[in-house]
N, C-alpha and C positions, 0 to 999 in steps of 0.2 A: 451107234457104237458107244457103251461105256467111257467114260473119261477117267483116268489115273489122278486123284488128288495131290499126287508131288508134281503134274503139269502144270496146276493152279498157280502154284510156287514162286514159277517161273512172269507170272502177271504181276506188273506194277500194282494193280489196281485189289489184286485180292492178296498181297503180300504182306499184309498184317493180319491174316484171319487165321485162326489156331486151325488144328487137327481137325476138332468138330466140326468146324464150319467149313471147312474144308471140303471135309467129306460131304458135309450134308450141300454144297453146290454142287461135286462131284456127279453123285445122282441125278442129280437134274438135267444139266448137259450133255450137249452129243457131238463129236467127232466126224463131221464131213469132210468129204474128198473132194477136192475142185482142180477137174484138167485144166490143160494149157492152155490160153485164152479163153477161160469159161468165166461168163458174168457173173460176179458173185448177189451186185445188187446194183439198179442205177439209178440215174438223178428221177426224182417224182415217185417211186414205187415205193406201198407203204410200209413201212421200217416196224416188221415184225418180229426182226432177230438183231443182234451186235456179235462180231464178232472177233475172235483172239487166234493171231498169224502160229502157229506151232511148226512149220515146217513149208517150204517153199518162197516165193515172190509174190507179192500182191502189189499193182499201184491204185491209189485211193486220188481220184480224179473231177474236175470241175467244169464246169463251164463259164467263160468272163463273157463280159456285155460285149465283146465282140465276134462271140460264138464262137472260139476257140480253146482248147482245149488246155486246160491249165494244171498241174502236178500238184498236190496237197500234200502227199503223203507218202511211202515206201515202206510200209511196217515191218519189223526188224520181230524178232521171235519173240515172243510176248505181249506184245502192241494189241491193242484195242481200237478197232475201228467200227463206228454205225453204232457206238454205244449212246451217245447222247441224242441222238433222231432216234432210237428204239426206247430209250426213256422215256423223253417225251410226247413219242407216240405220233409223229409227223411225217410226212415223207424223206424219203433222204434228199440230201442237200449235193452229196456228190455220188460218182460212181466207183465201184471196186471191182478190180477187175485181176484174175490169178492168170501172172504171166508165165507160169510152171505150174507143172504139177504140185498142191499146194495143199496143206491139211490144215484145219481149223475147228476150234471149239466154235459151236453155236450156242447162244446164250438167249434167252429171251424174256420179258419181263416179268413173266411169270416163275422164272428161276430165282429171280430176286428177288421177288418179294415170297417164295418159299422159306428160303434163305434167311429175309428179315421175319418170319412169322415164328421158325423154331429157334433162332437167333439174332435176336432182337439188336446188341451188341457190335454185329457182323456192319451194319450201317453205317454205325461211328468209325468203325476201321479202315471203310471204303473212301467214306467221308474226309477221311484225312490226307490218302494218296490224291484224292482229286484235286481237296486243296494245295497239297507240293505240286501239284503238275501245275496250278494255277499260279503260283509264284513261279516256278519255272520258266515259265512262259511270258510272267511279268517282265522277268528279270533278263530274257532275250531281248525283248521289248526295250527295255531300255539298252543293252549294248547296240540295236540295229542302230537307235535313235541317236545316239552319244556317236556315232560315226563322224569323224571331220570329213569334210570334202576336199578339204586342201590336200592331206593325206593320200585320197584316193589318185586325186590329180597328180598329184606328185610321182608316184610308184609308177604312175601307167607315161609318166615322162619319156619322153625317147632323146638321145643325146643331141640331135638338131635342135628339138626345143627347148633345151635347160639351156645353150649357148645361145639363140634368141632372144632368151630371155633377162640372160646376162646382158647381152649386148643392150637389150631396147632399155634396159635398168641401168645401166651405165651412161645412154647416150641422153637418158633424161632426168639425169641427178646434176646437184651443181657443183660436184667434182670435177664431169665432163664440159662443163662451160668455161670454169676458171681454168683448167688445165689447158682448156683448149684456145680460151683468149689469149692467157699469155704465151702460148707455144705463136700463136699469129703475129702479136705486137714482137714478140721475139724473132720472129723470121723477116719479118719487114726493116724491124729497126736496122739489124743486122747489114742487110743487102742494100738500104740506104745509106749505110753511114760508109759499106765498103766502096760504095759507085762503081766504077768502071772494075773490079775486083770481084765484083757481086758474081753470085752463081746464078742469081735470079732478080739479076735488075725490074724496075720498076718497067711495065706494069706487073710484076712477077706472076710472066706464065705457067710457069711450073707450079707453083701456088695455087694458080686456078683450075689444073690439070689435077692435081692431088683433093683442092674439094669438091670436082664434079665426079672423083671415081668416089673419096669416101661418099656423097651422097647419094650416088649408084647406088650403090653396095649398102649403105644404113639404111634408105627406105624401104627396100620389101623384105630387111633384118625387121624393121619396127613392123611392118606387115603383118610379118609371122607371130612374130608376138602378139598382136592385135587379136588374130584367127584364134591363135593360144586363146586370148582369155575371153573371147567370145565360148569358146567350146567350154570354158572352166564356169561360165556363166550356165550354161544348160546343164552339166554335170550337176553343178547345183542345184537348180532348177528341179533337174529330174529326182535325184537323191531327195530332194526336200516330198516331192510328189510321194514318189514311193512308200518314204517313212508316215506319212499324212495317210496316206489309201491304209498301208500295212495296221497304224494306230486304228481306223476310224473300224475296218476286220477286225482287229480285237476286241477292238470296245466292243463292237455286240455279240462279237461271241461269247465275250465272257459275262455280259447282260442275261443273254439265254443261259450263259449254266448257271450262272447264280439263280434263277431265277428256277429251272431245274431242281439245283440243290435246297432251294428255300421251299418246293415242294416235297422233293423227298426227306428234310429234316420232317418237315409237318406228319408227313405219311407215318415216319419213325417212332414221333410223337404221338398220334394215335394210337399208333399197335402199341405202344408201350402204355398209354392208357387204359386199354383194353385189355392188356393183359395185367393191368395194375388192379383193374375193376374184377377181373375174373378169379384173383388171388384171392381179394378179399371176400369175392361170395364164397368161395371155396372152406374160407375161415369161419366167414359163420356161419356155413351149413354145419 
């Protein structure tokens, strides 16, 4: 089926290409239909097409080292998925799979370099959206990374623990010592000097009854707290992991496009020699 060049429009990635060029990808591509859980392409099978979501749901899926099945992607109307494994001509790396009935452009590599042979030009246009998507992505990268953890700990606080922690912060500051030495030399002095008047003659048992319930009561307060910042230590822990796995994904993904991209600059470079050479015989025939 024919493609509509004002669909193109709608792609990030061909959203600098004039009219002509437009057109002249329009031609080339085709407009498949994919029912509701129909595969569009999976992990290992060789990536002979890419393609662009126009209408319905697709999820774009992986597999992690513990064989389970991992989300990538959910491409939203105009999205581009399987383009970079049909560039560079490898198998796919994940699965796509149309969870509705779903319409998309098919593209294949042979459409681009149609594209680059009558429109030489049409590269560098491409070239440019891929690099905003690459700073795009840098620049995700760095807000995952710049994440505090304390932040995160904090929000996910529940009101037991912000008062734990008050307490276990309290009872091991030296506010809590001075405050609480002289409140003791203040109550002993007191009940000695009153003697027989004392509310709490010597050995003052009331005294001992008051630090055996606050020590009750403080130590599985300091407990909690403890449990706290154990759990604040693995949050960490994990946050740090995450952000580590998430960088170490980028990095090679973004290895592989560049490395993509410094072929199809070269390819670009060709054809434009070739066509730089062909100008010229042209002239002095």
């Amino acid at each position: 089926m024919p493609c509509n060049p004002e669909e193109l429009r709608h792609v990030p990635l061909f959203e600098l290409l004039d009219e002509e060029e437009l057109a002249v990808l329009a031609s080339q591509v085709d407009i498949k239909q994919f029912a509701a859980r129909q595969r569009i392409f999976k992990i290992g099978e060789p990536s002979k097409h890419a393609y662009v979501l126009l209408s319905g749901h697709v999820r774009v899926t992986t597999v992690d080292e513990d064989q389970q099945e991992v989300l990538l992607d959910e491409p939203s109307h105009g999205d581009v998925f399987g383009f970079a494994s049909m560039m560079d001509q490898t198998a796919h790396h994940a699965s796509a799979m149309s969870m509705t009935q779903s319409e998309c452009l098919e593209i294949d590599r042979n459409d681009i370099a149609i594209l680059l042979q009558r429109k030489p030009m049409a590269g560098l246009d491409m070239l440019t959206m891929l690099g905003r998507q690459f700073h795009a992505s840098q620049r995700l990268i760095q807000l995952r990374a710049q994440r505090n953890p304390n932040e995160v700990i904090e929000n996910e606080a529940t009101f037991g623990e912000r008062i734990a922690d008050a307490v276990a912060g309290f009872g091991g500051s030296w506010k809590f010592i001075i405050s609480f030495g002289v409140t003791l030399i203040a109550y002993t002095m007191l009940n000695v000097i009153f003697k027989r008047l004392a509310w709490d003659p010597y050995p003052f048992i009331l005294l001992n009854l008051f630090l055996s319930m606050l020590a009750a009561l403080q130590a599985p307060v300091i407990m909690m707290s403890q449990n706290r910042q154990d759990a604040k230590d693995r949050l960490r822990s994990e946050l740090d992991f995450e952000v580590n796995r998430r960088a170490e994904s980028e990095i090679q993904e973004l290895s592989r496009k560049l490395s993509l991209l410094t072929e199809q600059v070269s390819d670009v470079e060709d054809m434009l020699r070739d066509a730089a050479k062909q100008t010229a015989r042209s002239a002095g025939d």
